[in-house]
Backbone bond lengths (Angstrom), bond angles and torsions (degrees), N, CA, C in turn:
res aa  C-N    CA-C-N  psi(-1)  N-CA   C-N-CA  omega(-1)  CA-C   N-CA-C  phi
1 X - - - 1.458 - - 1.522 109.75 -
2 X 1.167 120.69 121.08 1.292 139.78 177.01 1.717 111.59 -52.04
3 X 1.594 132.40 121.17 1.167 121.27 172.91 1.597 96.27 -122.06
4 X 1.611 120.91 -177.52 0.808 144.41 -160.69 2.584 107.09 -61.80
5 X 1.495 84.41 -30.11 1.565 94.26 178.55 1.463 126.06 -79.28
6 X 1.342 85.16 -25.89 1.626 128.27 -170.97 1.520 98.51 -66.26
7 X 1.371 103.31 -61.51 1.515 102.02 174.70 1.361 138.24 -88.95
8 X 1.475 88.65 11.38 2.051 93.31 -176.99 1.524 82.02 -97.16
9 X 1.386 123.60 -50.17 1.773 117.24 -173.05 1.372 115.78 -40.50
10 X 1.762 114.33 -44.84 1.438 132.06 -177.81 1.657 98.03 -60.00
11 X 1.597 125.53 -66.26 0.641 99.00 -177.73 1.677 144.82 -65.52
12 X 1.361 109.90 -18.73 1.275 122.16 152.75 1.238 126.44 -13.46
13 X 1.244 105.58 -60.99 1.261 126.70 -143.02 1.481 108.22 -103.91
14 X 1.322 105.18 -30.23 1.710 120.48 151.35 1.563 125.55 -36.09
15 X 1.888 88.87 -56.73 1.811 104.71 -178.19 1.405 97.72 -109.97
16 X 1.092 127.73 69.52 1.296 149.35 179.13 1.846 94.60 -59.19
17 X 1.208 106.46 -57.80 1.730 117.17 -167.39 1.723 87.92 -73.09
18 X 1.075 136.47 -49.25 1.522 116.92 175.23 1.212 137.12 -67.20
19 X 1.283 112.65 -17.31 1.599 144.47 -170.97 1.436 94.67 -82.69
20 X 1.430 121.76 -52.71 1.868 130.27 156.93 0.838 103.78 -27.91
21 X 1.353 107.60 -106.03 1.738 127.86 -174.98 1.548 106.61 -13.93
22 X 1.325 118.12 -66.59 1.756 121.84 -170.77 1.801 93.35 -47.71
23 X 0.993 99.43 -63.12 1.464 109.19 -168.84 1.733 115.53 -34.84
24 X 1.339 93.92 -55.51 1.878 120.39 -176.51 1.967 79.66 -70.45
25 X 1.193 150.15 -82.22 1.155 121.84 -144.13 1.673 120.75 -78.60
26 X 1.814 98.04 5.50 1.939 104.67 -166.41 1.600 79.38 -77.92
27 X 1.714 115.75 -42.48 1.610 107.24 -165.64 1.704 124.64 -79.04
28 X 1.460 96.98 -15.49 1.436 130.64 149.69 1.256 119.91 -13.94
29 X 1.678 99.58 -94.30 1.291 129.24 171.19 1.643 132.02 -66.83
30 X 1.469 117.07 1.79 1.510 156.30 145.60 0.974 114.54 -23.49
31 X 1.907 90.80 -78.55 1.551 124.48 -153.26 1.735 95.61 -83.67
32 X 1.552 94.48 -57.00 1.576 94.81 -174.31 1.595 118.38 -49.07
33 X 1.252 112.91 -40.70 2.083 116.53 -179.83 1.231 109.72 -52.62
34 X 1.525 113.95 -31.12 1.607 109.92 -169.46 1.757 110.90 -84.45
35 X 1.631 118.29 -18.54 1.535 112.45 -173.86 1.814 112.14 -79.93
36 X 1.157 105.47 -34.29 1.883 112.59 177.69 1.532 89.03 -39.48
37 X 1.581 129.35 -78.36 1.315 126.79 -147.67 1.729 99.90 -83.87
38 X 0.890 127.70 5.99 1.513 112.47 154.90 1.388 107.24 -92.16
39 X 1.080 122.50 -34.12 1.623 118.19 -178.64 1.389 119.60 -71.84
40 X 1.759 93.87 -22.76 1.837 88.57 166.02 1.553 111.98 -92.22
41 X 1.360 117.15 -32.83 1.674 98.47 172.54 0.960 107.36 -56.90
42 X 1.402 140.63 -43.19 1.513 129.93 -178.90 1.197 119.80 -44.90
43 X 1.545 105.33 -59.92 2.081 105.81 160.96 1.857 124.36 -42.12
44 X 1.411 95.78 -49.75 1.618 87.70 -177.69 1.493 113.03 -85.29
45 X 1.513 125.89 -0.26 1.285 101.32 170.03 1.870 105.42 -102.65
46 X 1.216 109.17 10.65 1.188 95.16 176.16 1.801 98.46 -115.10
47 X 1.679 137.14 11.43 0.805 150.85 137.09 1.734 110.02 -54.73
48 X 1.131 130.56 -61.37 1.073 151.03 137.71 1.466 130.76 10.90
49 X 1.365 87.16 -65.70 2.002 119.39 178.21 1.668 98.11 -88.05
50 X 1.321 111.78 -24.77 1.538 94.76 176.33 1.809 97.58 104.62
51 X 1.381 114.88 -10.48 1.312 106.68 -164.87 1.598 111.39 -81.99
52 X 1.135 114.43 179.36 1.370 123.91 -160.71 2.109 93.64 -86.73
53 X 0.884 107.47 149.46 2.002 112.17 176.50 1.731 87.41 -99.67
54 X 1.217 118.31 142.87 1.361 133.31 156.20 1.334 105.52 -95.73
55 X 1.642 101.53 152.94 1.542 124.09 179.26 1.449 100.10 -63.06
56 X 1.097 132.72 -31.18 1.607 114.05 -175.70 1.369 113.90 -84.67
57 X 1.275 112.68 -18.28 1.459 93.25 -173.74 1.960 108.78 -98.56
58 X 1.370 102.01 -12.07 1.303 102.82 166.29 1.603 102.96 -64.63
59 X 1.632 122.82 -68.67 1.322 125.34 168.07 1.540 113.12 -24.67
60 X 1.161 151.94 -32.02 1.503 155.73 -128.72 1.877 83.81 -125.35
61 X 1.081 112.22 -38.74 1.831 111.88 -167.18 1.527 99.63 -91.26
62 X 1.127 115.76 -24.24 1.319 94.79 -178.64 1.965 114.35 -107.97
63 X 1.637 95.96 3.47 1.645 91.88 162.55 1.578 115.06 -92.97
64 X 1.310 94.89 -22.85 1.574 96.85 -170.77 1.812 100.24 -66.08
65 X 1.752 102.50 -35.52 1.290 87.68 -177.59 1.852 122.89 -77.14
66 X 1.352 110.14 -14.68 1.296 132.28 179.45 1.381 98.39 -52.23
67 X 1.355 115.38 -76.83 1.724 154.65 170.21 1.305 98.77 -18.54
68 X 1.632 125.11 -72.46 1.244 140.88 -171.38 1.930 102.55 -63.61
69 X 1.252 123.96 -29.37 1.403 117.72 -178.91 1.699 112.48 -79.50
70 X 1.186 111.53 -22.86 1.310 141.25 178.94 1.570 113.55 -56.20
71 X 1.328 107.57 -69.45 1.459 137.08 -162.49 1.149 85.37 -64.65
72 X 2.032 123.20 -49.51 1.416 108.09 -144.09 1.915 107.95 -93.75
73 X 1.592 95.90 -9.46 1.540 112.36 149.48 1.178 118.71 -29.65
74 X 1.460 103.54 -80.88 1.618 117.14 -164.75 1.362 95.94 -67.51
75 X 1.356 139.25 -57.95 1.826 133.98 -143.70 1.979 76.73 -67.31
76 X 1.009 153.56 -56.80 1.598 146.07 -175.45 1.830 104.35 -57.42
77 X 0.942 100.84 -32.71 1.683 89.61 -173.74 1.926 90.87 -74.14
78 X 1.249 113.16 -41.06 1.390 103.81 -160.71 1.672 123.11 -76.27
79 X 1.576 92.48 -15.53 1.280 110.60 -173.22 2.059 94.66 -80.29
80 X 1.513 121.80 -34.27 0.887 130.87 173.78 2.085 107.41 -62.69
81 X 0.590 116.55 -63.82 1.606 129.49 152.95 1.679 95.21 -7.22
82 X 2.009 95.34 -100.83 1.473 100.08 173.85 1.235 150.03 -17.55
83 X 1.300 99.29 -43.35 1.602 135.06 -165.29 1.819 89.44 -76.90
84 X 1.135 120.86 -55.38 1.455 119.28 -175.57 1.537 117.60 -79.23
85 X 0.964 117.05 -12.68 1.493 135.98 151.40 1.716 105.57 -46.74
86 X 1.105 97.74 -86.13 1.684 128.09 -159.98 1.881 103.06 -64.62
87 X 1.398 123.91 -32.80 1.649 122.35 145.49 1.841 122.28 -62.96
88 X 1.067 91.03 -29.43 1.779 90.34 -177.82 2.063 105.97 -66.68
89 X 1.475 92.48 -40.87 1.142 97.20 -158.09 1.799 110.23 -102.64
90 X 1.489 101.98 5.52 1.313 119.81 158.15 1.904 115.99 -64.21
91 X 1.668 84.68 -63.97 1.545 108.89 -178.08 1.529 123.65 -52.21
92 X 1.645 101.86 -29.59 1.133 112.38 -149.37 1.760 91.30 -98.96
93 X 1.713 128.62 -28.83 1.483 131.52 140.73 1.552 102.73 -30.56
94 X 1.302 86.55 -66.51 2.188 83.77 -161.79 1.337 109.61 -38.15
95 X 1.209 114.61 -73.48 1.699 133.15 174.46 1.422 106.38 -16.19
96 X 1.569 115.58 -72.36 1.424 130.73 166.08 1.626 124.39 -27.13
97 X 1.277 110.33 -49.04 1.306 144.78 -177.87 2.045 107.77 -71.78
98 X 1.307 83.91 -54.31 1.910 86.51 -176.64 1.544 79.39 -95.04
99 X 1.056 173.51 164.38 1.719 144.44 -43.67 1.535 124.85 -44.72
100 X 1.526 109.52 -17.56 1.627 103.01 171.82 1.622 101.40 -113.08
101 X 1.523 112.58 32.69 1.976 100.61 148.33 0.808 103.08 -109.97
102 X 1.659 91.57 156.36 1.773 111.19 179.29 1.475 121.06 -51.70
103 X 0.851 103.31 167.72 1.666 106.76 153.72 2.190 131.28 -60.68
104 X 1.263 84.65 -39.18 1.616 90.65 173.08 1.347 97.79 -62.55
105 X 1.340 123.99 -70.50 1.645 129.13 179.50 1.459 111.76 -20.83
106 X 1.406 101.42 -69.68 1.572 113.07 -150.33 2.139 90.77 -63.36
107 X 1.081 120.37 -11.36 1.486 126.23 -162.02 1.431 98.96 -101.48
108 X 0.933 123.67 -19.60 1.560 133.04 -178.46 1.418 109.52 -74.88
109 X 1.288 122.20 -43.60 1.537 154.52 -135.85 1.895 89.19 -86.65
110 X 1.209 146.41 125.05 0.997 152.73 -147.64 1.812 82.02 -87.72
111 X 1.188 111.73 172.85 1.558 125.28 174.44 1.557 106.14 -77.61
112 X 1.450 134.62 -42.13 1.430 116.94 -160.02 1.439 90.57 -106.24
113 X 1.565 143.74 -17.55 1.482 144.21 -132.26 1.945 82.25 -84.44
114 X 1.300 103.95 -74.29 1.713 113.79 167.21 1.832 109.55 12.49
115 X 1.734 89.91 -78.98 1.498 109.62 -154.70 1.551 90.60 -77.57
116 X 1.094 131.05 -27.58 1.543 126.33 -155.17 1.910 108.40 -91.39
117 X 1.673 92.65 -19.37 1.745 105.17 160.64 1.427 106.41 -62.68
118 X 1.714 101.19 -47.26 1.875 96.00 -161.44 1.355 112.64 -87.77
119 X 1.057 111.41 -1.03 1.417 122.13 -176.96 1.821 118.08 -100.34
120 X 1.292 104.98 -87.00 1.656 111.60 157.25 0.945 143.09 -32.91
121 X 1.635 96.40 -63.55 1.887 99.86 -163.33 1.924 95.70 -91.02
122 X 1.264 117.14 -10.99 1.437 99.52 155.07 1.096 117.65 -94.15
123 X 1.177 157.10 7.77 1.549 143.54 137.63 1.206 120.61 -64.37
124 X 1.301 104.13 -20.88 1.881 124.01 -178.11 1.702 88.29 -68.43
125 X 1.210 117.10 -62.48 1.681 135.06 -159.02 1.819 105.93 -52.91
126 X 1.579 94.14 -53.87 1.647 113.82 176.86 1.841 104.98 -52.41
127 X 1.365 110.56 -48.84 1.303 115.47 -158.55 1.675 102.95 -70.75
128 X 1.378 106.91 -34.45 1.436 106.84 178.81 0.981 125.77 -97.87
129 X 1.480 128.45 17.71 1.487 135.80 163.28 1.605 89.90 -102.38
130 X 1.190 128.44 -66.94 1.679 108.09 -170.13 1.495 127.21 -64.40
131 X 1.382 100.33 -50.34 1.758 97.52 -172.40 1.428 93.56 -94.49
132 X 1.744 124.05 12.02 1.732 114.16 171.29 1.430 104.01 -85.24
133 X 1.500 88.85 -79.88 1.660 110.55 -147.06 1.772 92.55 -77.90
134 X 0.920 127.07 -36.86 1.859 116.89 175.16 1.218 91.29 -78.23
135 X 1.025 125.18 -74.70 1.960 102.69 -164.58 1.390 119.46 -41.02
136 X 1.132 106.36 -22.31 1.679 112.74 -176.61 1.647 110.32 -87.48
137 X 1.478 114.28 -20.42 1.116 119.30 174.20 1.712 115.06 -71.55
138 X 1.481 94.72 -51.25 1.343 97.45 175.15 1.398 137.10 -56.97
139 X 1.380 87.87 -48.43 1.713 97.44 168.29 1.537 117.27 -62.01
140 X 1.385 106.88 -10.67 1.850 94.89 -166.99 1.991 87.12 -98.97
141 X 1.128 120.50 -36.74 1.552 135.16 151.40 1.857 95.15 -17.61
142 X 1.516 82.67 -92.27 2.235 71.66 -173.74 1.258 118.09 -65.05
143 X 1.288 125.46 -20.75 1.125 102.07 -179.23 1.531 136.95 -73.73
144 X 1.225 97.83 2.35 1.800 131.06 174.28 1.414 111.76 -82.80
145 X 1.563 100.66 -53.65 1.677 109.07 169.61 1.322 107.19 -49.86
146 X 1.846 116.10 -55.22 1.403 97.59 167.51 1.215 150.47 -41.83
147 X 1.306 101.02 -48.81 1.487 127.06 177.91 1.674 105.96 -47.21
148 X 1.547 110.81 -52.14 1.126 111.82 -170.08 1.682 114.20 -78.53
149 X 1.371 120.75 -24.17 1.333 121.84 159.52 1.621 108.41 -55.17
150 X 1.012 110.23 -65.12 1.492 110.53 -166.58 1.532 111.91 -57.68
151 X 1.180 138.13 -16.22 1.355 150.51 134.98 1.130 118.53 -49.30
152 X 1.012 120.93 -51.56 1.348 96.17 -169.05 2.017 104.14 -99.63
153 X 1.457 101.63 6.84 1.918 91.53 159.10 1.415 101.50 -112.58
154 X 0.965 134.23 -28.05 1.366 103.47 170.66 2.564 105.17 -156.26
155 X 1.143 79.64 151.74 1.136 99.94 -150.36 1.861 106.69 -80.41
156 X 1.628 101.17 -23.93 1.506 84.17 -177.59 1.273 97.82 -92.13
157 X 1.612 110.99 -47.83 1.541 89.75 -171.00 1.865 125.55 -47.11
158 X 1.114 125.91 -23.96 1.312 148.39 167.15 1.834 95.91 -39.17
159 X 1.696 99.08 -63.81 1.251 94.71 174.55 1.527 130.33 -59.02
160 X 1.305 114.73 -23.75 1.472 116.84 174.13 1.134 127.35 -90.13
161 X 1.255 111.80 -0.58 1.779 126.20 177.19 1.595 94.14 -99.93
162 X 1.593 131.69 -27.24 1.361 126.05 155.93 1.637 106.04 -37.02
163 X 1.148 100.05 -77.42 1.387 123.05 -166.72 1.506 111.01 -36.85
164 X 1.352 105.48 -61.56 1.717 109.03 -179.51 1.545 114.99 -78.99
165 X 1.603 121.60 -21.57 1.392 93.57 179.01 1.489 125.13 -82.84
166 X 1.610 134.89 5.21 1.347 111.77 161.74 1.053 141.87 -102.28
167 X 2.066 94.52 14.21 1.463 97.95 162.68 1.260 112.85 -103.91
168 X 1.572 140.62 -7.09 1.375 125.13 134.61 1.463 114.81 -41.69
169 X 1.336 119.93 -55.58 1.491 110.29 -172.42 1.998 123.63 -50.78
170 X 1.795 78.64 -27.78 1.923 75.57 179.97 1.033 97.01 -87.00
171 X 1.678 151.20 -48.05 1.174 141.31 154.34 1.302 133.54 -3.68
172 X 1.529 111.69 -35.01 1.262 112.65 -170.71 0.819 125.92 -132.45
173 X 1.627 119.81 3.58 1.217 148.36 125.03 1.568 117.70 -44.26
174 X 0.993 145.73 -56.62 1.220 160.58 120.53 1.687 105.78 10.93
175 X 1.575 112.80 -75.97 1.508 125.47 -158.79 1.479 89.69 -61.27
176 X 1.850 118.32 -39.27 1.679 108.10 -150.80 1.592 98.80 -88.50
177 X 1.425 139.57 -7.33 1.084 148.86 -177.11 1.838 105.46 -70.40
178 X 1.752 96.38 -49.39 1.583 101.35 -173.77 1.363 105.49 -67.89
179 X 1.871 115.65 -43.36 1.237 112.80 -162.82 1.633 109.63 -77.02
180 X 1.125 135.65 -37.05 1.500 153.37 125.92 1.935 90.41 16.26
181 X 1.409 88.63 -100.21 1.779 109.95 165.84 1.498 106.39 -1.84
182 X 1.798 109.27 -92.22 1.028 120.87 -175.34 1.572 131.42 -55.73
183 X 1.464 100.71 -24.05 1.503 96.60 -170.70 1.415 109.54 -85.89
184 X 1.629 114.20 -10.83 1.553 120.58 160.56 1.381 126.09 -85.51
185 X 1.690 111.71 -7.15 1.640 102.03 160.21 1.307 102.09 -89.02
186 X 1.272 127.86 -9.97 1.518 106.03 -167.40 1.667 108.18 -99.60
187 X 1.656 116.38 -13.15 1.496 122.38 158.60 1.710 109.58 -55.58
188 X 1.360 105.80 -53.00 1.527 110.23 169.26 1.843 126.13 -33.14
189 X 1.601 87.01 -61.48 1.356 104.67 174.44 0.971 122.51 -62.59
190 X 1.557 129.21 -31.51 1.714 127.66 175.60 1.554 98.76 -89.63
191 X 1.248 137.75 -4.94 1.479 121.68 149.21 1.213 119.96 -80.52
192 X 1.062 100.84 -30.65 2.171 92.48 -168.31 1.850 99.73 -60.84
193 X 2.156 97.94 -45.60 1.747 101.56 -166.30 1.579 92.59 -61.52
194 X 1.372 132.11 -66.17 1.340 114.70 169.45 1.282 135.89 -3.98
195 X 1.317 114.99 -50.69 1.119 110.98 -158.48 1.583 94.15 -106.89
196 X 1.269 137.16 -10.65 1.714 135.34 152.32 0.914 123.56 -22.81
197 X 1.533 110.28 -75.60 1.376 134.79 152.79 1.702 119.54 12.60
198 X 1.508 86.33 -94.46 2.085 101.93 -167.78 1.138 89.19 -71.68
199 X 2.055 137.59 -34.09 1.493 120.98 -175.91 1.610 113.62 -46.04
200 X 1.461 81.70 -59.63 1.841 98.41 -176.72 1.738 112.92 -42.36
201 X 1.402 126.14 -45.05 1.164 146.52 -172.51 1.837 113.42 -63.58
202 X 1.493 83.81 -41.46 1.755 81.74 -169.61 1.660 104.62 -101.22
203 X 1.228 112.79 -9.70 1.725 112.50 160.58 1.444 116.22 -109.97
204 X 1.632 116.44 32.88 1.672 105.50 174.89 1.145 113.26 -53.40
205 X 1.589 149.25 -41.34 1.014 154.01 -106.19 1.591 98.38 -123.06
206 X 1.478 105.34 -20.38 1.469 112.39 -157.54 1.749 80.82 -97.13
207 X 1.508 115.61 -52.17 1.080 129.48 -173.88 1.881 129.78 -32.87
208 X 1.732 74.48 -58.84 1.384 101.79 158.61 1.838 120.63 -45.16
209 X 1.182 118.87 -69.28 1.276 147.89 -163.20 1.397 106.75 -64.00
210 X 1.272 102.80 -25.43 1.786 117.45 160.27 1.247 132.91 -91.49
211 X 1.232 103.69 -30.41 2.148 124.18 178.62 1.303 96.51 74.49
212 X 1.518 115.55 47.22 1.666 105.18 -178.61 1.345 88.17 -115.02
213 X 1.832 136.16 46.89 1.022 139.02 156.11 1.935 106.77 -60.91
214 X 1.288 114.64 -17.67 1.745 108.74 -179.98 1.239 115.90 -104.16
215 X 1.846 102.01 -8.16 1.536 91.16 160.73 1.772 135.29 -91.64
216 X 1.364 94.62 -13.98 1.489 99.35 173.25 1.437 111.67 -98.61
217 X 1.415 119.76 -11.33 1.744 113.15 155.63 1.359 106.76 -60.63
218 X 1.100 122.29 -65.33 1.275 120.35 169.47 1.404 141.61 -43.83
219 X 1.726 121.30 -25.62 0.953 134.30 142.05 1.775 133.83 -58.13
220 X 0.932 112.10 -33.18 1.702 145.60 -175.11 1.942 81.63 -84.16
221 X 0.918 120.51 -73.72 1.575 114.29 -178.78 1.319 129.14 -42.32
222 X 1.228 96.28 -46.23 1.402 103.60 164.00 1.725 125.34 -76.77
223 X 1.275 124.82 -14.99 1.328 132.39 -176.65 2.409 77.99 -77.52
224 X 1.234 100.51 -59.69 1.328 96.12 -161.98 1.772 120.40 -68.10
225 X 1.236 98.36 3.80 1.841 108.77 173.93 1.165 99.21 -108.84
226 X 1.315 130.78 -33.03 1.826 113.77 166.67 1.153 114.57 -66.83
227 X 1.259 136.15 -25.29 1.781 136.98 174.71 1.387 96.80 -79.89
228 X 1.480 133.99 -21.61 1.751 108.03 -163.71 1.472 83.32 -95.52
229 X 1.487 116.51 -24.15 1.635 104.07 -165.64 1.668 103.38 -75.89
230 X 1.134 126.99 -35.92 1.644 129.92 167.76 1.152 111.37 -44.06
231 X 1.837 117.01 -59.06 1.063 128.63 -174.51 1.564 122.00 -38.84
232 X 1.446 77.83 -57.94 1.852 96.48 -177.97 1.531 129.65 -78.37
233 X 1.781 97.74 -8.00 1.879 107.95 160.97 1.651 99.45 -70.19
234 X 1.665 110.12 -65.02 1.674 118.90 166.24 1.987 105.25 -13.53
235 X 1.061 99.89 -93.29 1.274 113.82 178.48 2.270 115.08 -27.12
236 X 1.138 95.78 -71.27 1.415 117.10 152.60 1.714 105.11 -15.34
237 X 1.062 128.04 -116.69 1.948 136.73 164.30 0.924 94.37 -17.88
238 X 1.353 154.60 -69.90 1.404 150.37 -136.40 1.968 107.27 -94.78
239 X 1.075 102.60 -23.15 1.375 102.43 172.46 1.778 108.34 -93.71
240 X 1.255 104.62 -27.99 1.761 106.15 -178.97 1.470 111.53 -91.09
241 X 1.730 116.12 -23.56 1.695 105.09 175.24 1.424 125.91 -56.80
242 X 1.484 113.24 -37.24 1.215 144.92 -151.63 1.875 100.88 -81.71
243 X 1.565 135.31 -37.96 1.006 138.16 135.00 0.861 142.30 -36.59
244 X 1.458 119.37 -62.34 1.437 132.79 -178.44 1.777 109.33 -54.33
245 X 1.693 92.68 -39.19 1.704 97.36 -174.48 1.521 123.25 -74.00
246 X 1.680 97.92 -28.05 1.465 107.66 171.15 1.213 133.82 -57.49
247 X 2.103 106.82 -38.76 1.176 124.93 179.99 1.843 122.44 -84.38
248 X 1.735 87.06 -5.14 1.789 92.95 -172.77 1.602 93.94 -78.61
249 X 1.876 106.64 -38.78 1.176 108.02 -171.68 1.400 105.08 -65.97
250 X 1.614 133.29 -50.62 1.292 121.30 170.90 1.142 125.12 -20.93
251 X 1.385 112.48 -52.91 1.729 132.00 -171.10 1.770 110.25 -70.33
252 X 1.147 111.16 -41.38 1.418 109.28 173.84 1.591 103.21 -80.54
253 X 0.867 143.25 -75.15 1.395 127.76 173.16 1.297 108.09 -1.58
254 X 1.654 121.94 -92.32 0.935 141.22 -178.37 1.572 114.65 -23.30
């Protein structure tokens, strides 16, 4: 039985020649981030010394940086590529999947929950394999290259980027646990209100005939205050990570 890993590997392995390419420009864009800032320490310490900058090595800093905007062009266009790959062939399981359930099943299945699988939580799925798990690859990619530059020019700061990165790491470990949390009550919540909707629609009559028009406003309200309250934990981490990290960096600078 086919699961969600099952089919990103398949598809992989499908776009074998695109799955390359991403690959060749994640290591690409690696190599290329790290030459801009050697080519400018090279300028400012020979700014520095008083010495004269040559045309090539100014030329050399500003292709590498050209080069490096380039690369990181395409590895996003391709990941965009992928990404529409890996939903087609998500959806196209599901589909497969809901023609061989029963009938009891498919009747069980709330009215909006259905569409809000094929809709949402696979764009949710798409979004966090490309701009997740590769962006996260990449970045942890240079940030090693960094690591290892900054080691090998100078040795304390090396030591102080010891020091500070594993309490960013628990930090932010921390933020993705809550937001994790929240962004799965609020998938919840845009299925249940989803599925209000066509309920409400295909039993007005019954609805009516009862005057339980204030209980499913009220129900429907509440599907839509558990999504703003998720929303707004979401929102919450994501507005406070982004500080804290700026000012740690302030502080190490300093």
């Amino acid at each position: 039985m086919l699961n969600v890993r099952n089919i990103l590997i398949i598809t992989l392995k499908e776009k074998l020649f695109l799955t390359v390419l991403i690959l060749i420009t994640v290591i690409a864009t690696v190599v290329l981030s790290l030459l801009p800032p050697l080519f400018l320490g090279e300028i400012v310490d020979s700014l520095t010394l008083q010495n004269s900058i040559s045309a090539v090595l100014i030329l050399k800093y500003f292709l590498s940086l050209s080069f490096s905007f380039i690369i990181l062009s395409l590895r996003d266009s391709l990941l965009v590529v992928l990404g529409q790959k890996i939903t087609h062939a998500l959806r196209s399981a599901m589909m497969k999947k809901e023609t061989a359930l029963s009938t009891q099943t498919l009747s069980s299945q709330k009215s909006g929950e259905m569409v809000s699988r094929f809709i949402s939580d696979v764009d949710q799925i798409e979004l966090l394999f490309t701009s997740g798990i590769i962006s996260l690859v990449a970045d942890a990619l240079q940030m090693l290259s960094i690591l290892y530059v900054i080691f090998t020019k100078t040795k304390g700061l090396a030591l102080l980027m010891l020091l500070v990165l594993p309490l960013v790491f628990c930090f932010t470990s921390h933020v993705q646990k809550k937001m994790l949390k929240a962004e799965q009550d609020n998938r919840d919540a845009v299925a249940s209100a989803n599925a209000c909707i066509p309920e409400t629609l295909r039993n007005i009559l019954t609805i009516h005939n009862l005057n339980e028009e204030n209980f499913m406003e009220e129900r429907y309200d509440t599907c839509i205050d558990n999504g703003y309250r998720a929303l707004n934990q979401t929102n919450f981490y994501d507005s406070v990570y982004s500080p804290v990290i700026l000012i740690l960096n302030a502080v190490v600078i300093s």
